[in-house]
PyMOL Python script that loads the backbone (N, CA, C, O; Angstrom):
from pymol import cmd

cmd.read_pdbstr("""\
ATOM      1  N   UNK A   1      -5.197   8.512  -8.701  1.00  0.00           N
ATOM      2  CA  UNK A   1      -5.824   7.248  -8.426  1.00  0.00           C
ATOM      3  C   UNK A   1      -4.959   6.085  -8.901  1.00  0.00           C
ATOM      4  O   UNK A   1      -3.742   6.156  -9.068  1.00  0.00           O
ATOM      5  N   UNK A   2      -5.604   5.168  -9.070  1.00  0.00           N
ATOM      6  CA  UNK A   2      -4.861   3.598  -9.468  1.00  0.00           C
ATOM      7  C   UNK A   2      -4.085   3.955 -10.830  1.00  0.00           C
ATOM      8  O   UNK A   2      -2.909   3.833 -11.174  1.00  0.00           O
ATOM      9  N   UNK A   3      -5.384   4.509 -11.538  1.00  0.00           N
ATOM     10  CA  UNK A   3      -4.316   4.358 -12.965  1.00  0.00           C
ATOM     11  C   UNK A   3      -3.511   5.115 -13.289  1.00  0.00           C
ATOM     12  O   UNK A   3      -2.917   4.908 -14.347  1.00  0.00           O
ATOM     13  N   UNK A   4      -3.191   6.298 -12.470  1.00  0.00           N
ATOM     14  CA  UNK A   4      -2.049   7.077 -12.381  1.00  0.00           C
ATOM     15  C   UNK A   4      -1.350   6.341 -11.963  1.00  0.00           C
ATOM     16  O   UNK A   4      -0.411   6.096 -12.721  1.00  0.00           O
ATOM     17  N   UNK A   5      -1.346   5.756 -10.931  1.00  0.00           N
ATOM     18  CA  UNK A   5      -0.349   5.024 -10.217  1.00  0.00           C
ATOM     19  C   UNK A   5       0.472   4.100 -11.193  1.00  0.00           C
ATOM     20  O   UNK A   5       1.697   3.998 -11.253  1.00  0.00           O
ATOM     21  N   UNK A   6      -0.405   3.500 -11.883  1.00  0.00           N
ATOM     22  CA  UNK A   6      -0.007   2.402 -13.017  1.00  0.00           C
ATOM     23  C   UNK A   6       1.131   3.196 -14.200  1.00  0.00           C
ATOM     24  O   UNK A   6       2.224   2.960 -14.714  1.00  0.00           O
ATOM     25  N   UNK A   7       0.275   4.056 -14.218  1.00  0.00           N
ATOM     26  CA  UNK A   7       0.897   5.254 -15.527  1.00  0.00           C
ATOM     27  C   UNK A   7       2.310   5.469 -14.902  1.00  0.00           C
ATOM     28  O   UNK A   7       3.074   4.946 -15.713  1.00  0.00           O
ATOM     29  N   UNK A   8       3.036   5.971 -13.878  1.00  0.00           N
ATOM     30  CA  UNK A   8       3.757   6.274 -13.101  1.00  0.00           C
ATOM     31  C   UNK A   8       4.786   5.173 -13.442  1.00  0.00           C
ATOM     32  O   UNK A   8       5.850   5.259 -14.054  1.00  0.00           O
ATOM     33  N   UNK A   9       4.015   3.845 -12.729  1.00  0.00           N
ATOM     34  CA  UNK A   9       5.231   2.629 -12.881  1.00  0.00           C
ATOM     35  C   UNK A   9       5.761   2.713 -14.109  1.00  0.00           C
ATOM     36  O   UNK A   9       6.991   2.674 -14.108  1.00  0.00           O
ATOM     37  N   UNK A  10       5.182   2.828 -15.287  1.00  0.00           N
ATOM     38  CA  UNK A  10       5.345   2.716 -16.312  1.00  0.00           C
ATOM     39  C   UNK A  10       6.218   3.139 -16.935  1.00  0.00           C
ATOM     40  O   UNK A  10       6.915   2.511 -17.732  1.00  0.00           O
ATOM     41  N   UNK A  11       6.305   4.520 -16.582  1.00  0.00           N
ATOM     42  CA  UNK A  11       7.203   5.553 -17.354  1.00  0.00           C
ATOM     43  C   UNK A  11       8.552   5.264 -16.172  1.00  0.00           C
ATOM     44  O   UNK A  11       9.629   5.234 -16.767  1.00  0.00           O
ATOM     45  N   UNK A  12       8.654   5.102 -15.007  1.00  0.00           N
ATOM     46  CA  UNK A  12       9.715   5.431 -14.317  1.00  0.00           C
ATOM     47  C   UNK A  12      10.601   3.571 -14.026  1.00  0.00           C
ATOM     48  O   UNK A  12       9.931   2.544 -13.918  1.00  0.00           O
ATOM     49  N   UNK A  13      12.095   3.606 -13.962  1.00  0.00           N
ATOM     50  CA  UNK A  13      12.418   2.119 -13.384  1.00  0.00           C
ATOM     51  C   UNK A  13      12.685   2.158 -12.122  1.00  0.00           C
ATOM     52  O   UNK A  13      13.192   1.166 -11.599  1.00  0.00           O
ATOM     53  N   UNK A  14      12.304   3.695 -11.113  1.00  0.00           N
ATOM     54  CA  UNK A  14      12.936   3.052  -9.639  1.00  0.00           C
ATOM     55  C   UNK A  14      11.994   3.122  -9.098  1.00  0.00           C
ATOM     56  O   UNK A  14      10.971   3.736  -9.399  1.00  0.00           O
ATOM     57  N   UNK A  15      12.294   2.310  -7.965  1.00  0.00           N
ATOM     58  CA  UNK A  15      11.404   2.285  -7.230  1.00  0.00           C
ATOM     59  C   UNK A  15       9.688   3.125  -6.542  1.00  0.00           C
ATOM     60  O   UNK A  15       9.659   4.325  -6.270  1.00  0.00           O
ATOM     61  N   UNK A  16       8.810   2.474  -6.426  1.00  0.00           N
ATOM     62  CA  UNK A  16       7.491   3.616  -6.626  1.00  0.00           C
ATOM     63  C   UNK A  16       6.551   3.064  -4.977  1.00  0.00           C
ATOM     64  O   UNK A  16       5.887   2.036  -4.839  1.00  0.00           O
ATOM     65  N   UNK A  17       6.788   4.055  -4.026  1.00  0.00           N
ATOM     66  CA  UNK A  17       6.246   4.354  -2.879  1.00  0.00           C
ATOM     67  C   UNK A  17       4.876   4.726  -3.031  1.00  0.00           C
ATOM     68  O   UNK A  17       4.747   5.880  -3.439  1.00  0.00           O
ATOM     69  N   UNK A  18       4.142   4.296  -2.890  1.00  0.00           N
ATOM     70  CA  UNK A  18       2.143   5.350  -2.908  1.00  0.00           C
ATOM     71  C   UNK A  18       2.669   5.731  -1.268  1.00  0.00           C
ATOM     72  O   UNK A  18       3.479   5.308  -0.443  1.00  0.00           O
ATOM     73  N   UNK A  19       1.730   6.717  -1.389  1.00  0.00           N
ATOM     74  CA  UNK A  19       1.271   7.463  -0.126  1.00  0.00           C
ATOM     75  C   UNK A  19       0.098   8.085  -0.161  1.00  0.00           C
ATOM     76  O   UNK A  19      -0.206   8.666  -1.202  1.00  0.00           O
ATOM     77  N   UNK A  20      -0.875   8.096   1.053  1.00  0.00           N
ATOM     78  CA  UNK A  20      -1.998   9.280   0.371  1.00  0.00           C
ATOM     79  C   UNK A  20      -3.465   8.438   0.441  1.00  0.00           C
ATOM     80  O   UNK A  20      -3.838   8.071  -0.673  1.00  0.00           O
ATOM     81  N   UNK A  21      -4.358   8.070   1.556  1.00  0.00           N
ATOM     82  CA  UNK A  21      -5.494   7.129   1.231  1.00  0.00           C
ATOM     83  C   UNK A  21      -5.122   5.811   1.727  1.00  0.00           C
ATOM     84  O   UNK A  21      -6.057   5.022   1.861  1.00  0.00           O
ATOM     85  N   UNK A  22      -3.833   5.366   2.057  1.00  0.00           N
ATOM     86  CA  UNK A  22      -3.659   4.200   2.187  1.00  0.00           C
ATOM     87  C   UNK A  22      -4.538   3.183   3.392  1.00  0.00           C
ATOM     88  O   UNK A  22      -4.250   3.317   4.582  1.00  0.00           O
ATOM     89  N   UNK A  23      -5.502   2.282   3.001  1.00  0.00           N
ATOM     90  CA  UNK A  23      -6.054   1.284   3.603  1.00  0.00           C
ATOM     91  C   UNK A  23      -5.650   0.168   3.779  1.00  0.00           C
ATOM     92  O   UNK A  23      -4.933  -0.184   2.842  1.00  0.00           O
ATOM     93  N   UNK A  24      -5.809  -0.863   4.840  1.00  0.00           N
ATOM     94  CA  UNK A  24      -6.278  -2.051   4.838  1.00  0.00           C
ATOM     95  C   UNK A  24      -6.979  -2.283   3.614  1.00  0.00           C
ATOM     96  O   UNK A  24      -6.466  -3.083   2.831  1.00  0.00           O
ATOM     97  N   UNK A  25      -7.940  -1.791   3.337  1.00  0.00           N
ATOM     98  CA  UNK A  25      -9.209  -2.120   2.592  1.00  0.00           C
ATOM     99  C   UNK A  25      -8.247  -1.624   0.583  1.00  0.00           C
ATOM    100  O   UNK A  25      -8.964  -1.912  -0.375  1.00  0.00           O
ATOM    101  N   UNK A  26      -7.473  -1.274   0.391  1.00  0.00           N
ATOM    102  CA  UNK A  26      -7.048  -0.694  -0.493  1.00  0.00           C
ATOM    103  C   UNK A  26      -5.392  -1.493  -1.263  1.00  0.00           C
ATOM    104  O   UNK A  26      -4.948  -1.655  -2.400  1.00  0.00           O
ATOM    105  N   UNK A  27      -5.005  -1.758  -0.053  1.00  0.00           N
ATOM    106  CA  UNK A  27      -3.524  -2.073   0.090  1.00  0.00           C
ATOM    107  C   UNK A  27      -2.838  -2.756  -1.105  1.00  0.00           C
ATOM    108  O   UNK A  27      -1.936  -2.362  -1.845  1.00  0.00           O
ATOM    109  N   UNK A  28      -3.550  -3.913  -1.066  1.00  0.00           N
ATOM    110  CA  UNK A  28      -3.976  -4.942  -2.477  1.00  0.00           C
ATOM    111  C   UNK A  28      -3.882  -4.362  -3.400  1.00  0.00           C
ATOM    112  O   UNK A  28      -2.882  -4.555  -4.092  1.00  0.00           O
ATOM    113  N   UNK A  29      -4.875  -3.403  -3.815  1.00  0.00           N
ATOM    114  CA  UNK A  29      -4.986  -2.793  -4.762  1.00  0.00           C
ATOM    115  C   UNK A  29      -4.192  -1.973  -5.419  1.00  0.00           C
ATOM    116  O   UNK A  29      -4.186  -2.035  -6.649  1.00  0.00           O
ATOM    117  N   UNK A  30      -3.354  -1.033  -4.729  1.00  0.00           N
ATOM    118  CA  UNK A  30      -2.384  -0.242  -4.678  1.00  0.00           C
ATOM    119  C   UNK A  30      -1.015  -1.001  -5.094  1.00  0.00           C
ATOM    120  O   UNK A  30      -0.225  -0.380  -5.806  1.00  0.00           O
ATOM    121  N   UNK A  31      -0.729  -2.198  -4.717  1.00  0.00           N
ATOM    122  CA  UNK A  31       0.279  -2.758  -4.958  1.00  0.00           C
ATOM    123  C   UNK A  31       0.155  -3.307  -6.543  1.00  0.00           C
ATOM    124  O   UNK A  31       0.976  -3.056  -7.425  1.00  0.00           O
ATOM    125  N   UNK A  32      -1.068  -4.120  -6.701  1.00  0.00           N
ATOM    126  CA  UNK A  32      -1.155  -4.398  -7.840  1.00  0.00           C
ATOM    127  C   UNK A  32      -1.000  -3.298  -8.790  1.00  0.00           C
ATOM    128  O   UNK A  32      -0.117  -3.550  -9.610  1.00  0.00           O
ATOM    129  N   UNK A  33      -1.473  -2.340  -8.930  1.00  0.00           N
ATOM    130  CA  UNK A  33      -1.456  -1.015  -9.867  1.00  0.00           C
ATOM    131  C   UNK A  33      -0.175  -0.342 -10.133  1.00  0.00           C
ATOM    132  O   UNK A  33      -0.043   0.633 -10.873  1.00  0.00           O
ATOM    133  N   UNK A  34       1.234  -1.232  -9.141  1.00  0.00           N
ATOM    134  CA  UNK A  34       2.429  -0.653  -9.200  1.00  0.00           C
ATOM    135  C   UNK A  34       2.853  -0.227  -8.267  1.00  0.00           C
ATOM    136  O   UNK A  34       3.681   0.640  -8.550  1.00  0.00           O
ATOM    137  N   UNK A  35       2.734  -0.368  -7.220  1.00  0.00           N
ATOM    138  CA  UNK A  35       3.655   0.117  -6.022  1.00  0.00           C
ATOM    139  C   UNK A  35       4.757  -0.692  -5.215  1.00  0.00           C
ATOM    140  O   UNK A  35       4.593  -1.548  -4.345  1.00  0.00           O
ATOM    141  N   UNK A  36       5.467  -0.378  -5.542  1.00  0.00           N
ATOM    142  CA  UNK A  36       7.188  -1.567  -4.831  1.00  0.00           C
ATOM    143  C   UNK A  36       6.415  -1.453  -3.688  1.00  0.00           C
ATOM    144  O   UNK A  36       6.321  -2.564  -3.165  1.00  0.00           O
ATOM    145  N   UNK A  37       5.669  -0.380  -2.913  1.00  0.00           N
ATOM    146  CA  UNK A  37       5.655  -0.137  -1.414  1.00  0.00           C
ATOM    147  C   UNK A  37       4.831   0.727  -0.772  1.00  0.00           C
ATOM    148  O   UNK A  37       5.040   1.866  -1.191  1.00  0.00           O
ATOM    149  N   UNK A  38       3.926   0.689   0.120  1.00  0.00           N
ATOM    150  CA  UNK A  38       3.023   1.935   0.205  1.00  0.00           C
ATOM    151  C   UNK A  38       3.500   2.695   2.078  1.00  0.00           C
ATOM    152  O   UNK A  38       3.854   1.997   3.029  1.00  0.00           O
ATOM    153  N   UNK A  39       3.399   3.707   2.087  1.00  0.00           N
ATOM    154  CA  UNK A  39       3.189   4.030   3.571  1.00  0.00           C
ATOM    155  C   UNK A  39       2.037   4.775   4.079  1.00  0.00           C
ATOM    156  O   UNK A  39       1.526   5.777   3.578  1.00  0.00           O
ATOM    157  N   UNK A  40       1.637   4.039   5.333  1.00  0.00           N
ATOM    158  CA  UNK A  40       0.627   4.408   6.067  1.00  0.00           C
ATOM    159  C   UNK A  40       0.767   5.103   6.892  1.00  0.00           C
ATOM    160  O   UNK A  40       1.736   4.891   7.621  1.00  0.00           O
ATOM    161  N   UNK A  41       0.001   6.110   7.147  1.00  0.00           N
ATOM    162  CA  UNK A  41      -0.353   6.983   8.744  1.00  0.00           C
ATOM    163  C   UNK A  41      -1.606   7.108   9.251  1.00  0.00           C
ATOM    164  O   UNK A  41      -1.820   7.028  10.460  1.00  0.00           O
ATOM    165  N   UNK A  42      -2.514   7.309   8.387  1.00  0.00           N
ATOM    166  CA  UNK A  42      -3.903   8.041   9.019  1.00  0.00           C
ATOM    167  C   UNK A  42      -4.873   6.722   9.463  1.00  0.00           C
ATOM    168  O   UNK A  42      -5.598   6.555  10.443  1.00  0.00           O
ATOM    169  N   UNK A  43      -4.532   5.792   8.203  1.00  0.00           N
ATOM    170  CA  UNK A  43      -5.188   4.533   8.773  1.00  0.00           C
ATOM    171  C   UNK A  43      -4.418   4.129  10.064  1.00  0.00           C
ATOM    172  O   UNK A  43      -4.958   4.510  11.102  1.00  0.00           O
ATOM    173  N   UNK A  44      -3.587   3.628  10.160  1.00  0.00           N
ATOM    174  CA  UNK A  44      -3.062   2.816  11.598  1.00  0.00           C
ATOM    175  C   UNK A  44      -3.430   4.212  12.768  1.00  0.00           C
ATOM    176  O   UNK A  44      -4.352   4.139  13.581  1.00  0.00           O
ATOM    177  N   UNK A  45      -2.491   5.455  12.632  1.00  0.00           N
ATOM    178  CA  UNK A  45      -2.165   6.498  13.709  1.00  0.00           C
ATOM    179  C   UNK A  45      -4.248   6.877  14.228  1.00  0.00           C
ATOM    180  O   UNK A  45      -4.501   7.062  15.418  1.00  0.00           O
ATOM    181  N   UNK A  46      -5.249   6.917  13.318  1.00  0.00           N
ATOM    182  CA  UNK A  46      -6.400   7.059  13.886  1.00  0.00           C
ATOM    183  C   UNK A  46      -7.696   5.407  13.680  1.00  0.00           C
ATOM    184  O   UNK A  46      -8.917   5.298  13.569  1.00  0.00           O
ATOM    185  N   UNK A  47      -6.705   4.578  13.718  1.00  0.00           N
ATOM    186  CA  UNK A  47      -7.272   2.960  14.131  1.00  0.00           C
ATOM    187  C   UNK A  47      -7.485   2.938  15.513  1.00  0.00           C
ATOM    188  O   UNK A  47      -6.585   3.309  16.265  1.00  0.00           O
ATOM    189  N   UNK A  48      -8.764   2.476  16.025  1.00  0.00           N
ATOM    190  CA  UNK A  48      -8.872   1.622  17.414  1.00  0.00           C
ATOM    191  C   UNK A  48      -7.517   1.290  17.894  1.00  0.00           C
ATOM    192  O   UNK A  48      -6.966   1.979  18.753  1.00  0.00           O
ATOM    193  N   UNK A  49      -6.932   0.187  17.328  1.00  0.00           N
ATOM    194  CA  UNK A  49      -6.145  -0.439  17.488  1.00  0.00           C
ATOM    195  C   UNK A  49      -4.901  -0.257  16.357  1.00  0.00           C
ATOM    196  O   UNK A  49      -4.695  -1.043  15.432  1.00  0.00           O
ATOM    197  N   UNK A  50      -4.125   0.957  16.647  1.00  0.00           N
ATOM    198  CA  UNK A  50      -2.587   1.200  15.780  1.00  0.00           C
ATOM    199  C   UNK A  50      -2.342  -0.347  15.536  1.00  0.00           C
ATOM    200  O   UNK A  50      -2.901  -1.001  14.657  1.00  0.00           O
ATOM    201  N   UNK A  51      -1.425  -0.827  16.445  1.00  0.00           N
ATOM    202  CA  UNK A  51      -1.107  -2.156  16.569  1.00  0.00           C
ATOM    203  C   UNK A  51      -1.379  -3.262  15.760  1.00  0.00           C
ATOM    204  O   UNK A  51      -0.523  -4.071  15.400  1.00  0.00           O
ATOM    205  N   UNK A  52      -2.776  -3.311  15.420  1.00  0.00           N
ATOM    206  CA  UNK A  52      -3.788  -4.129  14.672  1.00  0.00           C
ATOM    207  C   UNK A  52      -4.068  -4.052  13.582  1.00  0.00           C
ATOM    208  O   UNK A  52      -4.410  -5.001  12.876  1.00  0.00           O
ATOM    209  N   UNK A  53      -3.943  -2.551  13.143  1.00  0.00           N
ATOM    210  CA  UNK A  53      -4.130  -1.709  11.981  1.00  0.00           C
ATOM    211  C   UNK A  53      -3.129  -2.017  11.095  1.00  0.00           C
ATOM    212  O   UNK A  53      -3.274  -2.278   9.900  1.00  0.00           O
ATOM    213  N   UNK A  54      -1.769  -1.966  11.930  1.00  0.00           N
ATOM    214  CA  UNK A  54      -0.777  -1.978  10.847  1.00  0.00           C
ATOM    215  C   UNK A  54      -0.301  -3.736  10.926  1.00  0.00           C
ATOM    216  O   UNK A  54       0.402  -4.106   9.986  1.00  0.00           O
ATOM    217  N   UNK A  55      -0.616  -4.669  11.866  1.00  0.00           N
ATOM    218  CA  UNK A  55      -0.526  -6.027  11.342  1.00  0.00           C
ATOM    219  C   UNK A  55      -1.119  -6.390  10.001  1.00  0.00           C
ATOM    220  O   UNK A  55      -0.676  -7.052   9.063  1.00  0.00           O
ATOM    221  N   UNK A  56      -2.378  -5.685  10.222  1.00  0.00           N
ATOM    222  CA  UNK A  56      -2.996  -6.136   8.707  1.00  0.00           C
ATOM    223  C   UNK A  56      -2.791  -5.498   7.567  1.00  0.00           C
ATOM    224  O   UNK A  56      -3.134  -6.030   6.510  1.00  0.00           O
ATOM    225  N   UNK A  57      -2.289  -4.446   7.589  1.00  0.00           N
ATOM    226  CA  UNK A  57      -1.798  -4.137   6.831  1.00  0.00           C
ATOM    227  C   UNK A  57      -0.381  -4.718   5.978  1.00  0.00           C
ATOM    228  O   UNK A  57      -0.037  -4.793   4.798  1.00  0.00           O
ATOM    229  N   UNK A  58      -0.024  -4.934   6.792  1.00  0.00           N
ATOM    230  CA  UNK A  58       1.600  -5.762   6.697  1.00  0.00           C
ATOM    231  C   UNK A  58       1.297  -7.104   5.982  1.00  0.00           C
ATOM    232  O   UNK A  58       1.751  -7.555   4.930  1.00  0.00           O
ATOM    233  N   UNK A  59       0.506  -7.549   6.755  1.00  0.00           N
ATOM    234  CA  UNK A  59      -0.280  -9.118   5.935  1.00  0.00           C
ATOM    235  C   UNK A  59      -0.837  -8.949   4.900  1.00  0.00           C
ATOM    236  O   UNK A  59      -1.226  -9.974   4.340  1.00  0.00           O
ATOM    237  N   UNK A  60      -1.062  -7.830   4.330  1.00  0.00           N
ATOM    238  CA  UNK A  60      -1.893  -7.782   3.350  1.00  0.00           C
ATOM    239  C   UNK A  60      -0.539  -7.733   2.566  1.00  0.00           C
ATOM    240  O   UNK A  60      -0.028  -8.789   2.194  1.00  0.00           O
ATOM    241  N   UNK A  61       0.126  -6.373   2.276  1.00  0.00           N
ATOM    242  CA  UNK A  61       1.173  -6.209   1.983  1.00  0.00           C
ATOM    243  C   UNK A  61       2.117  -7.474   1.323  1.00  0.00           C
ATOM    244  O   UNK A  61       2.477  -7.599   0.153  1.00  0.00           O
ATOM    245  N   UNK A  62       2.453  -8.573   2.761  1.00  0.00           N
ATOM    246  CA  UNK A  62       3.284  -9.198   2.908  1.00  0.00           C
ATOM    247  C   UNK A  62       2.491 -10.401   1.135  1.00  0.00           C
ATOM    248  O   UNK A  62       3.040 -10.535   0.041  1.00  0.00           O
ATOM    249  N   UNK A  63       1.229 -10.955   1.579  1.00  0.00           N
ATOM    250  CA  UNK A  63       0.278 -11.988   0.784  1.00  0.00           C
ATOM    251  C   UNK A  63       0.273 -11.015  -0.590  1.00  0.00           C
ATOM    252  O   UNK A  63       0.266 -11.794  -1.542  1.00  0.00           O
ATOM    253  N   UNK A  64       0.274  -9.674  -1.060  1.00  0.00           N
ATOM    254  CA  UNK A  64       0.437  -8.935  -2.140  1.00  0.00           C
ATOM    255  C   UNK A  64       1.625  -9.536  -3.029  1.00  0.00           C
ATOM    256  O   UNK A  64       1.692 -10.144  -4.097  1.00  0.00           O
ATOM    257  N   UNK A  65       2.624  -9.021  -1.965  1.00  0.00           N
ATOM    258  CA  UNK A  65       4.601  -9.161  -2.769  1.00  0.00           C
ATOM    259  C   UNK A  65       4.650 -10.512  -2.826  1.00  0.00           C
ATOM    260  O   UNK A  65       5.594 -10.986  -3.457  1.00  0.00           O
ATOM    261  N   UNK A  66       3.973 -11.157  -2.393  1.00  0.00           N
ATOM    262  CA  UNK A  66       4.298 -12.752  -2.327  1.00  0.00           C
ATOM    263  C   UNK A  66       5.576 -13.198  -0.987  1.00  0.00           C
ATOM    264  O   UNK A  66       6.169 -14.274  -0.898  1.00  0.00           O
ATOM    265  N   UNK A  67       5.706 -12.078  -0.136  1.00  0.00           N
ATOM    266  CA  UNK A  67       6.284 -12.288   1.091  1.00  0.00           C
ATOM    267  C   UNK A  67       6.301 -13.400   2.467  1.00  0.00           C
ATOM    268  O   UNK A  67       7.170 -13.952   3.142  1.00  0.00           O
ATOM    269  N   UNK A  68       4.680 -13.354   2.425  1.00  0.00           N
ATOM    270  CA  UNK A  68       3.815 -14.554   3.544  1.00  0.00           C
ATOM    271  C   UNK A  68       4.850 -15.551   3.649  1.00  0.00           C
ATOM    272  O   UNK A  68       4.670 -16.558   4.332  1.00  0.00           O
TER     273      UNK A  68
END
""", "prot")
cmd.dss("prot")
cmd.show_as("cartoon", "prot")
cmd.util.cbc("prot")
cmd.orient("prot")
C-alpha cells in the first residue's frame, strides 16, 4: 500500500515506479507517498474511453510533479 510505498522511497535513492491498482482516482496519492512515476494498464486498457482515461491521468500526474 501507500506506506510501503513511502517506506521504499525511503530506504532506496533511485528512482521509484508504482505499478499495480493504478487510478485516476489514486494517482495523487501514489505520487505523494513517493513515486518519481506510476504506470497504468488496467485503468486506461479497460476505460470506456482509453484515450480519456489516460489524459487524466497524465493531468493528474502532470498537476502532482508540478509539470501543468
Amino acid at each position: 500500500g501507500l506506506e510501503r510505498l513511502l517506506q521504499i522511497k525511503q530506504a532506496i535513492s533511485l528512482p521509484l515506479v508504482a505499478i499495480g491498482g493504478i487510478t485516476k482516482d489514486n494517482t495523487a496519492e501514489v505520487l505523494a507517498a513517493g513515486a518519481d512515476s506510476v504506470a497504468v494498464i488496467s485503468a486506461i486498457l479497460q476505460a470506456e474511453s482509453p484515450e480519456e482515461a489516460a489524459r487524466q491521468i497524465a493531468a493528474r500526474f502532470e498537476t502532482q510533479k508540478g509539470t501543468a
